[in-house]
N, C-alpha and C positions, 0 to 999 in steps of 0.2 A: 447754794454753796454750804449754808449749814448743815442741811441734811447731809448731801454729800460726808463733809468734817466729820459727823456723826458714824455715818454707815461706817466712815475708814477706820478715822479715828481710835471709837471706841473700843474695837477687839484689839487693836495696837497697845493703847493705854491695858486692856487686861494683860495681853501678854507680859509688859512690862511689868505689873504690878506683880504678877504669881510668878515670876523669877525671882522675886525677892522672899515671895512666900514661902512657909512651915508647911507640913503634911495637916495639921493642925487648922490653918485656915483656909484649905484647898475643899479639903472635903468635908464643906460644911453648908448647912444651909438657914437661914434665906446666905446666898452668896456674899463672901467678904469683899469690899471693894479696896482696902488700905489695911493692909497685915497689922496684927497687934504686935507681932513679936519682927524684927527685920529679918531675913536671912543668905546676907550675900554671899556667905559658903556655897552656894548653889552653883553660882558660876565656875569655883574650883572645882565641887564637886562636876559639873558639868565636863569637864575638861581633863579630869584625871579617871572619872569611872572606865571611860574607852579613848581610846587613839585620837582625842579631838584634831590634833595639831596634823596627823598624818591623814585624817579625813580633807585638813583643810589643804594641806600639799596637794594631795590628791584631785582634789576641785581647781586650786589653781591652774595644773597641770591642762586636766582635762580643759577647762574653759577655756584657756589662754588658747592651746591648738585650734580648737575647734571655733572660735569666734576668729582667729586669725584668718584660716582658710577660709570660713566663711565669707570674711569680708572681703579678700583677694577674685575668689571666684566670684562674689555676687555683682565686684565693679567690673570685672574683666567679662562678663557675664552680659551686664546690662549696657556697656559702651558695644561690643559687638554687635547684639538686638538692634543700637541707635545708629552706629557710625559705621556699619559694615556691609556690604552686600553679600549674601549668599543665597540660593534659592533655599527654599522650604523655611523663611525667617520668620512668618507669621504663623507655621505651623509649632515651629520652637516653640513661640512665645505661648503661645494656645497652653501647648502641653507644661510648660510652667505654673501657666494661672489654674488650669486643671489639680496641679498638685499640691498647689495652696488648698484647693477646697479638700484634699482628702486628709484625714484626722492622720495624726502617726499612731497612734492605737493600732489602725489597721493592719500596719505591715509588721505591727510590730513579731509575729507567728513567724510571716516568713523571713523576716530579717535574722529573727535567734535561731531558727532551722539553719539558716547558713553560715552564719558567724560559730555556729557549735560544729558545724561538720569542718569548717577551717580550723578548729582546736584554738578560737581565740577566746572564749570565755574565762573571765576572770584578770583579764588583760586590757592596758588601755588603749591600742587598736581595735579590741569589740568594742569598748565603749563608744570612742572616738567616728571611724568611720561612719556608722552608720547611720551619726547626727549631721552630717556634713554638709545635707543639702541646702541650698539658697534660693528657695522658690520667693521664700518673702524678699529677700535682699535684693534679689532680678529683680524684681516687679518695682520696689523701691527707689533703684538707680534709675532705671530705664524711666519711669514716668518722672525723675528728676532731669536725666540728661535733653528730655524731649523740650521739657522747657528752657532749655539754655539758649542765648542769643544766637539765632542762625549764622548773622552777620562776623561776628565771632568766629564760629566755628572756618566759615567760608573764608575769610582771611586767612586762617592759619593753613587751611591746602591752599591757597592758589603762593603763599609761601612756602611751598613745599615741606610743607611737615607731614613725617610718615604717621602712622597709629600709633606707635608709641610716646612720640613726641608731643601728639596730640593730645594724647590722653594725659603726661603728667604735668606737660607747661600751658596747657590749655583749658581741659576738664576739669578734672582734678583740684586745681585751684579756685576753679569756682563754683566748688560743689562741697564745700567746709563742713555746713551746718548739715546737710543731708547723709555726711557721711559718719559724722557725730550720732544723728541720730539713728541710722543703721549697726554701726558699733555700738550703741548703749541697748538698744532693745535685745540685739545680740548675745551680751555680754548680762543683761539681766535673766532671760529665757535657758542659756546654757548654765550659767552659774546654779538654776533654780530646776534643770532637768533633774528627774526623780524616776518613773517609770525605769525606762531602760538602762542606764545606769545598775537599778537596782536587780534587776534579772542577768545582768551581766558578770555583778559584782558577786562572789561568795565571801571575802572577808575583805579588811582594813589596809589590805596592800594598793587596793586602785577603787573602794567605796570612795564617791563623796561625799560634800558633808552633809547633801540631806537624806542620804543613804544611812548615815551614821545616825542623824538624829532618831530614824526608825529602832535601829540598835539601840541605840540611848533610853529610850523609850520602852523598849523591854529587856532590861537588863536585870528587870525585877520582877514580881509577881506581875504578868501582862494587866490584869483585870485589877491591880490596885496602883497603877504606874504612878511615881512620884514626879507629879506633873512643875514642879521648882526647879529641879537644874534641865527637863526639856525645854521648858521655857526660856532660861537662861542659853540654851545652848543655840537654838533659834534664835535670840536676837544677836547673838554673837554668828550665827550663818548670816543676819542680813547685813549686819553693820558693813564688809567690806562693798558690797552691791551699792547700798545707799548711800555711801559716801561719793560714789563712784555718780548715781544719780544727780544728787544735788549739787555735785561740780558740772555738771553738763547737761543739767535740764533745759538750760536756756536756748540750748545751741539744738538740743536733739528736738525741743519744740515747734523751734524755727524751721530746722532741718523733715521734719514727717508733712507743715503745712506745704512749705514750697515742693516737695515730694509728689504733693496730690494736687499740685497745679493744674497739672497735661496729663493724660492718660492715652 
């Protein structure tokens, strides 16, 4: 565990410390650990050299969409896989876990080939759509729903409840923590998407904001960047995430173990 503390920890603690930092005790050596001088104009300057606040519009927008749908299709996704019959079910599921294993790196060539011949670049349907998929979230629900009490479930058809009914007075309620934990892991991955985003975005109209911190970051001589309000601007990208974490750690904990119950 300490180690652990250590490995996280300590570039957390840096980052925090050179937001505060002067150019002065940035670029100096043996390295400063505790600024001589403070500098919390970093954060302003952070925030007024580029479009902070429309970077962060922009992030909310996107993530909010895109973790929304996510998580609509990955339950609606993963109760059919569980509680539905159609032939070819096992081959679905195949090609799901299939698409977990391939990196998005990969498609990323022919995704911008298409998204540019649509004329959506620069737009937040380029960006949006093509984050969309829910290979993790399938995979998530379904080895949670596997686990859920048969007995349960069998009660609610032989009371005639259709699949809808089944799913939100049935399922649904007692799948809380799993689906906490499929919204936060969500909602941290999208909020933290950088790649594509950034080949998508050409300015401040639909960047987010770790698009922006790139901007931010060379807004200056690139090879002497004043690494104090990047820093600052960084922990000011994580603060909304992390808040958002440590209100729901507990639930998304509980929600990933009982997840890998059943497979």
């Amino acid at each position: 565990m300490v180690c652990v503390l250590i490995i996280i920890g300590v570039p957390l603690f840096w980052v925090l410390i050179t937001s505060f930092k002067g150019r002065p005790d940035i670029y100096t050596q043996p390295a400063v650990w505790w600024p001589h001088v403070w500098h919390p104009g970093n954060y302003h300057e952070a925030t007024t050299t580029l479009p902070f606040w429309q970077f962060l519009r922009n992030s909310l927008i996107i993530t909010a969409i895109i973790a929304t749908v996510k998580f609509v299709l990955g339950i609606l996704s993963a109760y059919g896989l569980v509680f539905l019959r159609f032939p070819g079910k096992n081959i679905v599921f195949l090609v799901i876990i299939a698409a977990l294993m391939v990196p998005n790196q990969i498609t990323v060539i022919s995704n911008y080939a298409l998204v540019a011949q649509w004329g959506w670049r620069n737009s937040y349907q380029g960006i949006i759509l093509p984050l969309c998929g829910v290979a993790f979230g399938t995979f998530l629900m379904r080895n949670h729903f596997l686990s859920l009490p048969t007995e349960v479930i069998e009660a609610a058809r032989m009371d005639n409840a259709n699949w809808w009914r089944l799913l939100t007075r049935v399922v649904l309620p007692m799948s809380g923590p799993t689906m906490v934990a499929f919204a936060v892991v969500t909602l941290v991955n999208e909020w933290n998407e950088y790649l594509w985003p950034f080949l998508m975005s050409d300015d401040a109209r639909v960047a987010p904001l770790p698009v922006g911190l790139t901007l931010l970051q060379n807004t200056e001589n690139p090879s002497v960047t004043n690494w104090g309000p990047v820093m600052a601007g960084t922990l000011l990208t994580m603060a909304p995430i992390l808040v958002v974490f440590l209100i729901l750690q507990r639930q998304m904990i509980k929600g990933l173990t009982s997840g890998a119950v059943k497979g």
